[in-house]
C-alpha positions, 0 to 999 in steps of 0.5 A: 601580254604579247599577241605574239608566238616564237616557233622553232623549226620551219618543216612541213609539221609547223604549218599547222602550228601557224594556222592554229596561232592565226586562228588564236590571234598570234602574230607568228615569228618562225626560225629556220636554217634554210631560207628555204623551209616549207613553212616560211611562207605560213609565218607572219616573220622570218628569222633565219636562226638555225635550230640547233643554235640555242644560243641564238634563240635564247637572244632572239627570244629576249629581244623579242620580248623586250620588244613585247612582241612575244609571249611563248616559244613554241615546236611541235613535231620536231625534235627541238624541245631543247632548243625551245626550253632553252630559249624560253628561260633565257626570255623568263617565258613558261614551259618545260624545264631545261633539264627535263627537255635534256631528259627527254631529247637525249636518248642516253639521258632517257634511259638512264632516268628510266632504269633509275626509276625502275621505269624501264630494263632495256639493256643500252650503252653510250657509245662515244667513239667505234671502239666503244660500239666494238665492246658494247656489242660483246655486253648488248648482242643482236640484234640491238639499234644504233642511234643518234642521242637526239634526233628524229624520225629513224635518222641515222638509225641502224638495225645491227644484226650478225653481219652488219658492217659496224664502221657503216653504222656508227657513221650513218650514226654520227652524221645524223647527229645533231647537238653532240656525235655520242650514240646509243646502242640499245638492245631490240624490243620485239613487239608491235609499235605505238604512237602515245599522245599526251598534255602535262597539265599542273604535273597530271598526265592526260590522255590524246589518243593511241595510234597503231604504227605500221613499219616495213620490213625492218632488216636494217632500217626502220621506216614506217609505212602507215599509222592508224587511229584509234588503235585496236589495242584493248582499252586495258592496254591503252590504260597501261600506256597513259600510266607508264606514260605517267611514271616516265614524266615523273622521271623526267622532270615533265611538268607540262606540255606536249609528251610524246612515247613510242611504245611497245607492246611485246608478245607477252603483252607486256608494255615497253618504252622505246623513245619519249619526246617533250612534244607533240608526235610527228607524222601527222599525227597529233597535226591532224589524224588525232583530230580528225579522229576525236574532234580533240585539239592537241597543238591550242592546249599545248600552245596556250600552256607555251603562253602561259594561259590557263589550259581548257581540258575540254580541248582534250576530251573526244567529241566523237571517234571516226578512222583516220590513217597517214600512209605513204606509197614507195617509188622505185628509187630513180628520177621522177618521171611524172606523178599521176593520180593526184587530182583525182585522189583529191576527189575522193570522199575521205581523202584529207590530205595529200603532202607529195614531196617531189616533183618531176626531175628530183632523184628518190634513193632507197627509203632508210629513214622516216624522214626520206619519205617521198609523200604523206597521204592522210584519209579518214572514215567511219569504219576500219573496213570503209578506211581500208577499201579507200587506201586501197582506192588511193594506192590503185590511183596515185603513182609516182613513175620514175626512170 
Protein backbone atom coordinates (compact mmCIF):
# COMPACT_ATOMS: atom_id res chain seq x y z
CA UNK A 1 0.00 0.00 0.00
CA UNK A 2 1.10 3.65 -0.70
CA UNK A 3 2.38 5.46 2.72
CA UNK A 4 0.86 8.58 1.02
CA UNK A 5 -2.52 10.78 1.55
CA UNK A 6 -4.18 13.05 -1.10
CA UNK A 7 -5.76 15.92 0.96
CA UNK A 8 -8.01 18.68 -0.62
CA UNK A 9 -8.33 22.10 0.44
CA UNK A 10 -5.41 24.07 2.16
CA UNK A 11 -7.32 26.41 5.13
CA UNK A 12 -6.44 26.45 8.44
CA UNK A 13 -8.71 23.21 9.41
CA UNK A 14 -6.32 21.08 7.36
CA UNK A 15 -3.34 21.64 9.56
CA UNK A 16 -4.54 18.95 11.87
CA UNK A 17 -4.99 16.80 9.15
CA UNK A 18 -1.30 16.99 8.03
CA UNK A 19 -0.01 16.40 11.53
CA UNK A 20 -2.21 13.60 12.12
CA UNK A 21 -1.15 11.97 8.51
CA UNK A 22 2.59 12.74 10.14
CA UNK A 23 2.12 11.03 12.96
CA UNK A 24 0.42 7.69 10.93
CA UNK A 25 3.40 7.72 8.76
CA UNK A 26 1.83 9.63 5.35
CA UNK A 27 3.59 11.62 3.14
CA UNK A 28 1.14 14.27 2.77
CA UNK A 29 0.20 15.64 -0.82
CA UNK A 30 -2.15 18.98 -0.61
CA UNK A 31 -4.09 20.78 -3.17
CA UNK A 32 -5.22 24.32 -2.91
CA UNK A 33 -6.29 27.45 -5.41
CA UNK A 34 -4.25 29.97 -3.73
CA UNK A 35 -0.51 29.63 -3.64
CA UNK A 36 -0.86 31.13 -0.63
CA UNK A 37 -3.50 28.67 1.74
CA UNK A 38 -2.72 28.51 5.33
CA UNK A 39 -1.60 24.88 5.46
CA UNK A 40 0.76 24.80 2.46
CA UNK A 41 3.78 25.06 4.63
CA UNK A 42 2.26 21.65 6.96
CA UNK A 43 2.39 19.54 3.81
CA UNK A 44 4.91 17.30 2.48
CA UNK A 45 3.89 18.54 -1.46
CA UNK A 46 2.15 21.18 -2.98
CA UNK A 47 -0.16 21.00 -5.82
CA UNK A 48 -1.68 24.20 -6.97
CA UNK A 49 -5.25 22.34 -7.91
CA UNK A 50 -8.18 24.60 -7.27
CA UNK A 51 -10.96 22.77 -5.00
CA UNK A 52 -13.54 22.84 -7.00
CA UNK A 53 -11.53 21.53 -10.12
CA UNK A 54 -12.77 17.90 -9.65
CA UNK A 55 -11.66 17.06 -13.13
CA UNK A 56 -8.51 17.92 -12.20
CA UNK A 57 -8.19 16.15 -9.07
CA UNK A 58 -9.57 13.08 -10.59
CA UNK A 59 -6.30 13.23 -12.89
CA UNK A 60 -3.88 14.14 -10.17
CA UNK A 61 -5.24 11.31 -8.01
CA UNK A 62 -4.93 8.65 -10.96
CA UNK A 63 -1.24 9.84 -11.47
CA UNK A 64 -0.48 9.65 -8.19
CA UNK A 65 -1.62 6.29 -7.67
CA UNK A 66 -0.12 5.15 -10.67
CA UNK A 67 3.04 6.42 -9.18
CA UNK A 68 2.11 4.28 -5.81
CA UNK A 69 2.43 7.40 -3.83
CA UNK A 70 -1.06 7.45 -2.67
CA UNK A 71 -3.46 5.39 -1.13
CA UNK A 72 -6.52 7.91 -0.24
CA UNK A 73 -8.04 11.40 -0.70
CA UNK A 74 -8.79 12.66 1.82
CA UNK A 75 -10.93 16.62 3.70
CA UNK A 76 -11.98 17.40 6.54
CA UNK A 77 -13.74 20.42 7.33
CA UNK A 78 -14.29 21.69 4.35
CA UNK A 79 -16.99 21.37 2.06
CA UNK A 80 -15.57 19.50 -0.63
CA UNK A 81 -16.70 15.97 -0.09
CA UNK A 82 -17.59 15.94 -3.84
CA UNK A 83 -14.70 16.96 -5.19
CA UNK A 84 -12.94 14.35 -2.77
CA UNK A 85 -15.72 11.39 -3.85
CA UNK A 86 -15.01 12.18 -7.20
CA UNK A 87 -11.36 12.10 -7.26
CA UNK A 88 -11.38 8.81 -5.13
CA UNK A 89 -13.22 6.77 -7.96
CA UNK A 90 -11.74 8.03 -10.57
CA UNK A 91 -8.20 6.65 -8.80
CA UNK A 92 -10.47 3.29 -7.69
CA UNK A 93 -9.44 4.80 -3.99
CA UNK A 94 -12.11 3.83 -0.76
CA UNK A 95 -14.61 6.24 0.33
CA UNK A 96 -18.12 7.97 0.02
CA UNK A 97 -19.72 7.35 -2.94
CA UNK A 98 -20.27 10.13 -5.46
CA UNK A 99 -23.98 10.19 -5.55
CA UNK A 100 -23.90 10.21 -1.75
CA UNK A 101 -21.25 12.97 -1.52
CA UNK A 102 -23.67 14.97 -4.17
CA UNK A 103 -26.62 14.03 -1.62
CA UNK A 104 -24.76 15.48 1.15
CA UNK A 105 -23.00 18.59 -0.49
CA UNK A 106 -26.09 19.89 -2.46
CA UNK A 107 -28.60 21.37 -0.19
CA UNK A 108 -31.27 21.00 -2.54
CA UNK A 109 -30.59 17.28 -3.13
CA UNK A 110 -30.48 17.17 0.82
CA UNK A 111 -33.94 18.19 1.34
CA UNK A 112 -35.29 16.34 -1.50
CA UNK A 113 -33.69 13.00 0.02
CA UNK A 114 -34.93 14.03 3.28
CA UNK A 115 -38.74 14.45 2.68
CA UNK A 116 -38.65 11.36 0.48
CA UNK A 117 -37.98 9.48 3.51
CA UNK A 118 -40.11 11.34 5.73
CA UNK A 119 -36.86 12.28 7.52
CA UNK A 120 -37.64 15.91 7.51
CA UNK A 121 -40.88 18.47 6.61
CA UNK A 122 -39.18 22.08 6.34
CA UNK A 123 -40.85 23.73 3.61
CA UNK A 124 -37.66 24.68 0.74
CA UNK A 125 -37.81 25.52 -2.77
CA UNK A 126 -35.04 25.55 -5.47
CA UNK A 127 -34.44 28.64 -6.70
CA UNK A 128 -32.67 28.79 -10.02
CA UNK A 129 -33.12 32.52 -11.08
CA UNK A 130 -34.63 36.20 -8.95
CA UNK A 131 -38.12 35.32 -10.58
CA UNK A 132 -38.09 32.13 -9.18
CA UNK A 133 -36.92 33.60 -5.25
CA UNK A 134 -39.96 36.27 -6.13
CA UNK A 135 -42.75 33.45 -6.17
CA UNK A 136 -40.96 31.11 -3.67
CA UNK A 137 -41.38 33.77 -1.15
CA UNK A 138 -45.46 34.00 -2.04
CA UNK A 139 -45.46 29.63 -1.00
CA UNK A 140 -42.41 29.54 1.84
CA UNK A 141 -42.98 33.06 3.93
CA UNK A 142 -41.03 34.71 6.78
CA UNK A 143 -38.79 34.65 7.87
CA UNK A 144 -37.10 31.78 5.71
CA UNK A 145 -33.04 31.69 4.43
CA UNK A 146 -31.29 31.96 1.18
CA UNK A 147 -28.75 30.09 0.41
CA UNK A 148 -26.24 28.82 -1.76
CA UNK A 149 -26.89 24.58 -2.63
CA UNK A 150 -23.07 24.13 -1.64
CA UNK A 151 -21.09 25.98 0.38
CA UNK A 152 -20.23 26.68 3.84
CA UNK A 153 -19.97 28.17 7.18
CA UNK A 154 -23.13 30.76 6.44
CA UNK A 155 -21.44 32.27 3.07
CA UNK A 156 -23.94 33.91 1.20
CA UNK A 157 -26.58 33.22 3.63
CA UNK A 158 -29.33 35.65 4.27
CA UNK A 159 -31.93 35.71 6.66
CA UNK A 160 -35.01 37.25 4.65
CA UNK A 161 -37.72 38.80 6.65
CA UNK A 162 -40.56 41.43 5.51
CA UNK A 163 -38.47 44.18 4.22
CA UNK A 164 -35.05 42.52 3.27
CA UNK A 165 -34.14 43.79 -0.37
CA UNK A 166 -34.42 40.32 -2.33
CA UNK A 167 -31.98 41.36 -5.44
CA UNK A 168 -29.43 41.74 -2.39
CA UNK A 169 -30.03 38.45 -1.16
CA UNK A 170 -30.28 36.54 -4.18
CA UNK A 171 -26.67 38.22 -5.13
CA UNK A 172 -24.72 37.91 -1.96
CA UNK A 173 -26.39 34.20 -2.69
CA UNK A 174 -24.77 33.53 -6.14
CA UNK A 175 -21.58 35.11 -5.52
CA UNK A 176 -21.20 32.77 -2.85
CA UNK A 177 -21.83 29.88 -4.72
CA UNK A 178 -19.42 27.36 -5.70
CA UNK A 179 -19.84 24.34 -8.07
CA UNK A 180 -23.56 25.72 -9.51
CA UNK A 181 -25.50 29.59 -9.14
CA UNK A 182 -28.81 27.37 -7.97
CA UNK A 183 -30.02 28.65 -4.49
CA UNK A 184 -32.34 27.29 -1.85
CA UNK A 185 -34.92 28.96 -0.19
CA UNK A 186 -35.74 27.27 3.25
CA UNK A 187 -38.33 28.06 5.70
CA UNK A 188 -36.82 29.27 9.69
CA UNK A 189 -36.50 26.59 12.05
CA UNK A 190 -36.81 28.13 15.40
CA UNK A 191 -34.96 26.38 18.17
CA UNK A 192 -31.31 26.44 19.54
CA UNK A 193 -28.55 24.84 17.34
CA UNK A 194 -26.22 21.81 17.20
CA UNK A 195 -23.17 20.53 16.02
CA UNK A 196 -23.49 16.52 15.79
CA UNK A 197 -20.33 14.72 15.04
CA UNK A 198 -20.47 11.05 13.67
CA UNK A 199 -18.16 8.18 11.72
CA UNK A 200 -19.99 5.70 9.27
CA UNK A 201 -18.38 2.54 9.87
CA UNK A 202 -19.82 -0.63 7.52
CA UNK A 203 -23.35 1.70 6.99
CA UNK A 204 -23.53 1.63 11.18
CA UNK A 205 -23.60 5.31 12.52
CA UNK A 206 -21.43 6.04 15.57
CA UNK A 207 -21.50 8.70 18.03
CA UNK A 208 -18.55 11.62 18.37
CA UNK A 209 -19.78 14.07 20.41
CA UNK A 210 -22.66 16.91 20.48
CA UNK A 211 -21.69 20.56 20.96
CA UNK A 212 -24.03 23.44 21.81
CA UNK A 213 -23.51 26.30 19.20
CA UNK A 214 -23.93 29.95 20.43
CA UNK A 215 -24.94 32.70 17.50
CA UNK A 216 -25.26 36.27 17.55
CA UNK A 217 -28.25 38.08 16.81
CA UNK A 218 -29.35 36.51 13.65
CA UNK A 219 -31.40 39.83 12.16
CA UNK A 220 -29.75 39.03 8.69
CA UNK A 221 -27.08 37.02 8.90
CA UNK A 222 -26.31 34.05 10.80
CA UNK A 223 -22.76 34.15 12.51
CA UNK A 224 -21.73 31.96 15.15
CA UNK A 225 -20.01 33.54 18.42
CA UNK A 226 -18.94 30.46 20.32
CA UNK A 227 -19.46 26.59 20.82
CA UNK A 228 -19.16 24.30 23.64
CA UNK A 229 -18.75 20.81 24.44
CA UNK A 230 -20.48 18.44 25.93
CA UNK A 231 -23.43 20.01 25.20
CA UNK A 232 -26.13 20.32 28.06
CA UNK A 233 -28.89 18.56 26.17
CA UNK A 234 -30.46 15.58 28.12
CA UNK A 235 -28.92 12.37 27.21
CA UNK A 236 -32.34 11.61 25.51
CA UNK A 237 -31.89 14.09 23.20
CA UNK A 238 -28.48 13.32 22.11
CA UNK A 239 -29.75 9.93 21.53
CA UNK A 240 -32.71 11.16 19.50
CA UNK A 241 -29.90 13.17 17.30
CA UNK A 242 -27.52 9.87 16.48
CA UNK A 243 -30.97 8.17 15.36
CA UNK A 244 -32.27 11.03 13.17
CA UNK A 245 -28.40 11.25 12.19
CA UNK A 246 -28.74 7.51 11.48
CA UNK A 247 -32.16 7.40 9.26
CA UNK A 248 -30.50 10.64 7.23
CA UNK A 249 -27.31 8.47 6.28
CA UNK A 250 -29.56 5.89 5.23
CA UNK A 251 -31.08 8.76 3.15
CA UNK A 252 -28.52 9.53 1.50
CA UNK A 253 -26.37 7.01 0.60
CA UNK A 254 -23.76 7.42 3.71
CA UNK A 255 -21.68 4.25 3.97
CA UNK A 256 -18.63 5.44 5.78
CA UNK A 257 -16.88 8.31 6.78
CA UNK A 258 -17.03 11.34 8.61
CA UNK A 259 -21.03 12.60 8.74
CA UNK A 260 -21.65 16.06 10.06
CA UNK A 261 -25.43 17.54 11.02
CA UNK A 262 -26.64 20.72 12.07
CA UNK A 263 -29.57 20.30 14.23
CA UNK A 264 -31.97 21.76 16.11
CA UNK A 265 -34.00 21.35 18.80
CA UNK A 266 -37.07 23.61 18.80
CA UNK A 267 -39.16 24.82 21.63
CA UNK A 268 -41.26 21.80 21.51
CA UNK A 269 -38.11 19.49 21.96
CA UNK A 270 -38.77 18.35 18.92
CA UNK A 271 -35.50 17.63 16.71
CA UNK A 272 -34.93 18.90 13.37
CA UNK A 273 -32.21 19.02 10.50
CA UNK A 274 -30.95 22.05 9.27
CA UNK A 275 -27.57 20.85 7.06
CA UNK A 276 -25.85 17.58 6.72
CA UNK A 277 -22.05 17.28 5.61
CA UNK A 278 -20.19 14.08 4.21
CA UNK A 279 -17.14 15.40 6.59
CA UNK A 280 -16.07 16.09 9.78
CA UNK A 281 -17.42 19.55 11.38
CA UNK A 282 -15.56 22.62 11.06
CA UNK A 283 -14.73 25.14 13.76
CA UNK A 284 -12.49 23.45 15.51
CA UNK A 285 -14.61 21.40 16.43
CA UNK A 286 -14.04 17.47 15.62
CA UNK A 287 -10.19 19.31 15.10
CA UNK A 288 -9.76 19.83 18.41
CA UNK A 289 -12.46 20.52 21.18
CA UNK A 290 -13.85 16.96 20.61
CA UNK A 291 -10.73 15.72 21.52
CA UNK A 292 -9.76 17.74 24.24
CA UNK A 293 -13.20 16.70 25.59
CA UNK A 294 -13.20 13.18 25.14
CA UNK A 295 -9.42 11.97 24.60
CA UNK A 296 -11.79 10.47 21.22
CA UNK A 297 -9.69 10.96 17.89
CA UNK A 298 -12.15 11.64 14.95
CA UNK A 299 -9.69 12.99 11.88
CA UNK A 300 -7.37 8.69 12.50
CA UNK A 301 -10.53 6.76 12.00
CA UNK A 302 -12.13 8.90 9.42
CA UNK A 303 -8.32 8.88 7.77
CA UNK A 304 -7.64 5.28 7.97
CA UNK A 305 -11.54 4.51 6.59
CA UNK A 306 -10.31 7.29 3.35
CA UNK A 307 -6.91 4.37 3.29
CA UNK A 308 -9.00 1.62 3.38
CA UNK A 309 -7.92 0.30 6.55
CA UNK A 310 -9.80 -1.61 9.12
CA UNK A 311 -11.35 1.16 11.29
CA UNK A 312 -10.56 0.93 15.37
CA UNK A 313 -13.82 1.83 17.09
CA UNK A 314 -11.72 2.46 20.14
CA UNK A 315 -10.62 5.84 18.75
CA UNK A 316 -14.08 6.72 19.12
CA UNK A 317 -14.86 5.67 22.64
CA UNK A 318 -14.41 8.60 25.41
CA UNK A 319 -11.68 8.13 27.44
CA UNK A 320 -12.72 11.05 29.95
CA UNK A 321 -15.14 14.19 29.62
CA UNK A 322 -13.45 17.74 30.44
CA UNK A 323 -15.12 21.29 29.02
CA UNK A 324 -13.81 22.85 26.14
CA UNK A 325 -15.31 25.75 24.08
CA UNK A 326 -14.09 27.75 20.64
CA UNK A 327 -15.13 31.53 21.01
CA UNK A 328 -14.32 34.42 18.97
CA UNK A 329 -14.12 38.44 20.00
CA UNK A 330 -15.67 40.84 17.54
CA UNK A 331 -13.34 43.95 16.42
CA UNK A 332 -15.00 47.26 15.62
CA UNK A 333 -14.63 46.93 11.82
CA UNK A 334 -12.06 49.43 10.66
CA UNK A 335 -7.91 49.04 10.08
CA UNK A 336 -6.33 47.26 12.77
CA UNK A 337 -4.42 49.10 14.91
CA UNK A 338 -2.59 46.95 17.00
CA UNK A 339 -3.41 43.42 18.89
CA UNK A 340 -2.89 43.24 22.80
CA UNK A 341 -3.45 40.42 25.04
CA UNK A 342 -1.94 37.89 22.89
CA UNK A 343 1.03 36.59 24.80
CA UNK A 344 -0.39 36.95 27.91
CA UNK A 345 -3.49 34.69 26.94
CA UNK A 346 -1.27 32.22 25.80
CA UNK A 347 -0.22 31.92 29.50
CA UNK A 348 -3.40 31.01 30.94
CA UNK A 349 -4.04 27.40 32.25
CA UNK A 350 -6.91 26.25 29.76
CA UNK A 351 -6.02 28.32 26.96
CA UNK A 352 -5.37 25.64 24.02
CA UNK A 353 -5.27 27.72 21.17
CA UNK A 354 -5.46 31.08 19.77
CA UNK A 355 -5.80 31.35 15.85
CA UNK A 356 -5.58 35.47 15.18
CA UNK A 357 -6.31 35.86 11.55
CA UNK A 358 -5.33 39.62 11.11
CA UNK A 359 -2.61 41.56 11.64
CA UNK A 360 -1.96 45.31 12.09
CA UNK A 361 -2.87 47.08 8.61
CA UNK A 362 -5.54 44.68 7.27
CA UNK A 363 -9.31 46.10 7.31
CA UNK A 364 -12.00 44.00 9.26
CA UNK A 365 -15.79 44.84 7.48
CA UNK A 366 -18.79 44.04 9.37
CA UNK A 367 -18.81 40.16 10.41
CA UNK A 368 -21.77 38.36 8.11
CA UNK A 369 -20.69 35.25 7.71
CA UNK A 370 -18.85 32.30 9.82
CA UNK A 371 -16.05 32.54 7.64
CA UNK A 372 -15.17 36.52 8.18
CA UNK A 373 -14.47 35.93 11.42
CA UNK A 374 -11.46 37.67 12.72
CA UNK A 375 -10.02 34.79 15.28
CA UNK A 376 -10.73 31.71 16.82
CA UNK A 377 -9.96 31.12 20.48
CA UNK A 378 -10.09 27.51 21.85
CA UNK A 379 -9.67 26.76 25.93
CA UNK A 380 -10.69 23.77 27.86
CA UNK A 381 -11.54 23.09 31.72
CA UNK A 382 -12.67 20.80 34.21
CA UNK A 383 -16.13 22.40 35.08
CA UNK A 384 -18.84 24.48 33.04
CA UNK A 385 -18.10 27.40 35.70
CA UNK A 386 -13.81 27.22 35.56
CA UNK A 387 -14.71 27.40 31.44
CA UNK A 388 -16.69 30.29 31.71
CA UNK A 389 -14.65 32.33 34.29
CA UNK A 390 -11.62 31.68 32.09
CA UNK A 391 -13.42 33.08 28.61
CA UNK A 392 -14.37 35.70 30.90
CA UNK A 393 -10.37 36.16 31.75
CA UNK A 394 -9.35 35.83 28.02
CA UNK A 395 -12.12 38.14 26.53
CA UNK A 396 -10.92 40.99 29.50
CA UNK A 397 -7.13 40.58 28.09
CA UNK A 398 -6.88 40.07 24.31
CA UNK A 399 -8.07 43.26 22.00
CA UNK A 400 -7.82 43.67 18.55
CA UNK A 401 -7.85 47.76 18.37
CA UNK A 402 -8.90 49.19 15.18
CA UNK A 403 -9.34 52.97 13.71
Amino acid sequence: MAEGILIVSGGILQIPALEKARTLGLTTYLTDGSDHCKARAHADHFLKVDIRDVDGHAKLAKQLVAEKKISAVYTQGADVEYTVAYAAQAAGLPGLSVEAALNCHNKLRTRTALHAAKIDHTPFAAVRSYEDLENAIKKIGFPSYLKPLDNSASRGLTRLTEGTPLRAAYDRAVAASLYTKDLILEAEIEGHEYSVDSVVVDDVLYPAGVSDRQFLKKNKYAVQSGSTTPSLLPQKTQDEMYALMGRAAKSLGVTTGAFKGDLVVTPQGEVRIIELAGRTSGGFDSQYRKPYSYGIDILKITMDLARGVRANLDDLKPKWTKWSRTFSVFPEPGVVKSIEGLDEILRLPGVRNAFILVKPGDKIAPTSDCAERTNHIIISADSLDELNGLQNRVTETVRIITC
